[in-house]
C-alpha positions as CSV (number, residue, x, y, z in Angstrom):
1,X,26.5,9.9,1.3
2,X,23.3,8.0,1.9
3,X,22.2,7.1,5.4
4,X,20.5,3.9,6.1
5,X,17.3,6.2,6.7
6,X,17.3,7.3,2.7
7,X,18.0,4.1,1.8
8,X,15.0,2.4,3.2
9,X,12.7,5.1,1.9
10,X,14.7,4.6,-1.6
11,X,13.9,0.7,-1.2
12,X,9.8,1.2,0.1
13,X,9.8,3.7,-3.2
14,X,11.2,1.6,-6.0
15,X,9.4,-1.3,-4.8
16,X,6.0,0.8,-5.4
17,X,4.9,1.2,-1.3
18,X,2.8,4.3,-1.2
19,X,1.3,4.1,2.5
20,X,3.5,3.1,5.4
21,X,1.4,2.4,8.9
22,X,2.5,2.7,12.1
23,X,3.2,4.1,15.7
24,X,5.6,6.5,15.8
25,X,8.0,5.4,18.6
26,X,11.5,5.9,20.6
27,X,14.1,4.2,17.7
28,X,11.5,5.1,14.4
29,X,10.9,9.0,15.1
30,X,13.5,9.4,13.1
31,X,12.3,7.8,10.1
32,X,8.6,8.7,10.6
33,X,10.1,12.4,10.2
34,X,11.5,11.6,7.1
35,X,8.8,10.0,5.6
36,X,7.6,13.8,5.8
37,X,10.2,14.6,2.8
38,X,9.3,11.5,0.5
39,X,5.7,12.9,-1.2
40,X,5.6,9.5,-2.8
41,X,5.2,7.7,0.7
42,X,2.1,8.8,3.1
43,X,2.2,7.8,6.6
44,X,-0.7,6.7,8.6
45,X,-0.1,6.7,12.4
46,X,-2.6,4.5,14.6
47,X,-3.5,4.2,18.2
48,X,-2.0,1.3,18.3
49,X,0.2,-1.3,16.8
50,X,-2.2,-3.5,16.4
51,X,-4.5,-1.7,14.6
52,X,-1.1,-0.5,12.0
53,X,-0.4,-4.4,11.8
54,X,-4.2,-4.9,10.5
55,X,-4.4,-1.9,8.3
56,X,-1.1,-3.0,6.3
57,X,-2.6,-6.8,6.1
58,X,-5.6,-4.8,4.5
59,X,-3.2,-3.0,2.3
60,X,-1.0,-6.1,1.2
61,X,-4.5,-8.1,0.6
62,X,-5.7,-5.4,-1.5
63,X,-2.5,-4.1,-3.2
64,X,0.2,-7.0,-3.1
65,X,2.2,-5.0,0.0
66,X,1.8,-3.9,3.1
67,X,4.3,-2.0,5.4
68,X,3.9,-1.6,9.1
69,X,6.5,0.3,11.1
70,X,6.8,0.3,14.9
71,X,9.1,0.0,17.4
72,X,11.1,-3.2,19.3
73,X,9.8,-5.0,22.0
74,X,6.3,-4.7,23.1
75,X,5.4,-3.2,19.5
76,X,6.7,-5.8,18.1
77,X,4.9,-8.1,20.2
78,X,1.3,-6.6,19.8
79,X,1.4,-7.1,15.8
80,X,1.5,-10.4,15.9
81,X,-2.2,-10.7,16.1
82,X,-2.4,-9.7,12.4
83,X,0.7,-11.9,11.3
C-alpha cells in the first residue's frame, strides 16, 4: 500500500522535479526524511522560507518548475514575498 508520502514523491518524480527547497518543519519532517530514499530528488534546506520560496522561483524560471516545501502558518506566510 502507498502512503500519501510515496505518492507525492511518485508525483514530484514523474513530473521531472529533481530539487525540492525548503525548511524542514513540525508537519514535513516526515517527508523531508523521505526525500532521503528518492536519489532522483535532492533536497536543499534554507535558513529560511523565504529564501526556499526564491530559490524554487529561480528554479521554475530556469527549468519550467520549482518546488518549495515548508510548513503551515507562518511558513506559509513568509513565502509570499517570492509569489
Amino acid at each position: 500500500m502507498v502512503d500519501i508520502t510515496d505518492a507525492l514523491i511518485q508525483a514530484l518524480v514523474r513530473r521531472g522535479v529533481k530539487t525540492v527547497y525548503g525548511v524542514p518543519g513540525d508537519f514535513v519532517l516526515g517527508l523531508f526524511k523521505r526525500f532521503e530514499d528518492c536519489p532522483e530528488i535532492e533536497t536543499v534546506c534554507t535558513a529560511g522560507e523565504e529564501g526556499a520560496a526564491f530559490a524554487a522561483d529561480a528554479e521554475a524560471r530556469l527549468n519550467g518548475l520549482g518546488v518549495v516545501m515548508i510548513t503551515y502558518g507562518v511558513g506559509a506566510l513568509k513565502i509570499l514575498n517570492a509569489v
